[in-house]
C-alpha positions in Angstrom: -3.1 -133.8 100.6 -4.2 -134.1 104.0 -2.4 -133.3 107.2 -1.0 -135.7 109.3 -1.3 -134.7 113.1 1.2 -136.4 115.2 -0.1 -137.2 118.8 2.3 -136.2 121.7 4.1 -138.4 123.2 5.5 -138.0 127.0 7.9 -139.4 128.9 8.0 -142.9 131.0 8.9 -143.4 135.0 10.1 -146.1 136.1 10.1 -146.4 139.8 11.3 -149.7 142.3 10.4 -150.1 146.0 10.4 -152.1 148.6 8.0 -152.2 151.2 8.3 -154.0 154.5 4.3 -155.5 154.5 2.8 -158.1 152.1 1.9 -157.0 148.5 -2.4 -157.5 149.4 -1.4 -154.8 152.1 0.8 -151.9 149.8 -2.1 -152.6 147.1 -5.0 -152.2 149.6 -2.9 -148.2 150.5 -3.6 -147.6 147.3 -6.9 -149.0 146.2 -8.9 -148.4 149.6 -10.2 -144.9 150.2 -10.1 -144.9 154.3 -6.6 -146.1 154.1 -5.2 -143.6 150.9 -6.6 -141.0 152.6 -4.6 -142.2 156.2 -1.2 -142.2 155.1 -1.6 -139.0 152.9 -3.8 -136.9 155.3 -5.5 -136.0 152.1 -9.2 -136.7 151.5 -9.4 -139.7 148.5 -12.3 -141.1 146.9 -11.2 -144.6 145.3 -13.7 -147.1 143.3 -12.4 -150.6 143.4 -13.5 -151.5 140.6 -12.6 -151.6 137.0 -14.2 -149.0 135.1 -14.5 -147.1 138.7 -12.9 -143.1 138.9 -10.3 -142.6 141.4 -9.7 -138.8 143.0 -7.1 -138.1 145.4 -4.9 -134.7 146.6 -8.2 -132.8 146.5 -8.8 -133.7 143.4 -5.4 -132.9 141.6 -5.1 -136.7 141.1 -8.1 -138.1 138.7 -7.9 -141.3 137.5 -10.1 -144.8 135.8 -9.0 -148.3 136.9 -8.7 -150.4 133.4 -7.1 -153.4 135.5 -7.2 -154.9 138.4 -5.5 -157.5 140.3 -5.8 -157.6 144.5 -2.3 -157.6 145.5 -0.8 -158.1 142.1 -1.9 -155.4 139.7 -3.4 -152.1 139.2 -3.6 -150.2 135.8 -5.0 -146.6 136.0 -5.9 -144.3 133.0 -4.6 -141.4 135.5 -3.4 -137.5 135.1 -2.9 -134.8 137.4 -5.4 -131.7 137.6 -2.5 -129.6 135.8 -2.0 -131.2 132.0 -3.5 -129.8 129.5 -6.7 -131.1 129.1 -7.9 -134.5 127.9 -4.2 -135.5 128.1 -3.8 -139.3 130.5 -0.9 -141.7 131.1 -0.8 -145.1 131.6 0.0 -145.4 135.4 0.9 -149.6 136.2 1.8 -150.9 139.9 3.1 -155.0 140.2 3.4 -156.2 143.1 5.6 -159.1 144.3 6.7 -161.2 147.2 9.7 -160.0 148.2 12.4 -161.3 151.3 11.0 -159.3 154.1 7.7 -157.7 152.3 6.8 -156.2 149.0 8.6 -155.3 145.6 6.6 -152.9 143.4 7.5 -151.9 140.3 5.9 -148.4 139.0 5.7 -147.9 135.8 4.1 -144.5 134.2 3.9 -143.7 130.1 3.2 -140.8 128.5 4.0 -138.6 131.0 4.0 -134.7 129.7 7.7 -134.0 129.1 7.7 -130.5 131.4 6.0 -132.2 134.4 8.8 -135.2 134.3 10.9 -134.0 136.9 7.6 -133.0 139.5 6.3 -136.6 139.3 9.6 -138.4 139.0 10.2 -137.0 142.8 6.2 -136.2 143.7 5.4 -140.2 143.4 8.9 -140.5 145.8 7.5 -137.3 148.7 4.1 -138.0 148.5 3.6 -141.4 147.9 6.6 -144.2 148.6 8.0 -142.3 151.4 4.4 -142.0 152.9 3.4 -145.3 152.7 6.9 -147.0 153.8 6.4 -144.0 157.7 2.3 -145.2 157.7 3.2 -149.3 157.4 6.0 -148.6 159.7 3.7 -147.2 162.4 1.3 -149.6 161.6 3.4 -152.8 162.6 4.6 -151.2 166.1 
């Protein structure tokens, strides 16, 4: 009889900010390379199209875009430099008109169960708090 092989499964993150710009605008931090690269002083090459690789952090951060949706959507095939190889999650950003700006909803699946906890509070350092100080200083 043969032997099943059970796939891992990780962990899902599930993140809500708000954002004091327009949804097009918090989408555009993410998805534009000049701009990624401005509010995390880290080099970022970003295709914006589906299909199109995404690199940030030097590389740690490698990802595919499978959707997306100016200012709505983005769904990334996306991992970080340290998981073992050939292992992705499913990394999903909505955003939506919100009193005063932007609500985005993060949702990440299949995250490896032992880096939970680094990208549970890494997504919170290096990327919400980030872009809220860069939009900030933008609108003075």
């Amino acid at each position: 009889m043969a032997k099943k092989i059970k796939a891992p499964l990780g962990k899902t993150l599930r993140q809500t900010v708000r954002f004091s710009a327009p949804p097009k605008a918090v989408y555009d931090l993410l998805m534009v390379s000049k701009l990624h690269a401005a509010f995390t002083g880290e080099g970022a090459k970003i295709s914006p199209k589906v299909d199109g690789l995404v690199s940030a952090y030097g590389g740690y951060i490698e990802a595919r875009n499978v959707l997306l949706l100016p200012g709505k959507r983005i769904v990334q095939a996306w991992r970080a430099e340290d998981w073992d190889e050939g292992w992705y999650s499913t990394a999903t950003w909505e955003f939506d008109a919100a009193a005063g700006g932007t609500r985005m909803t993060f949702i990440q699946d299949n995250i490896p169960s032992g880096a939970f906890k680094d990208m549970e509070s890494g997504w919170v350092e290096h990327y919400w708090d980030k872009m809220k100080a860069y939009l900030k200083k933008q609108a003075k």
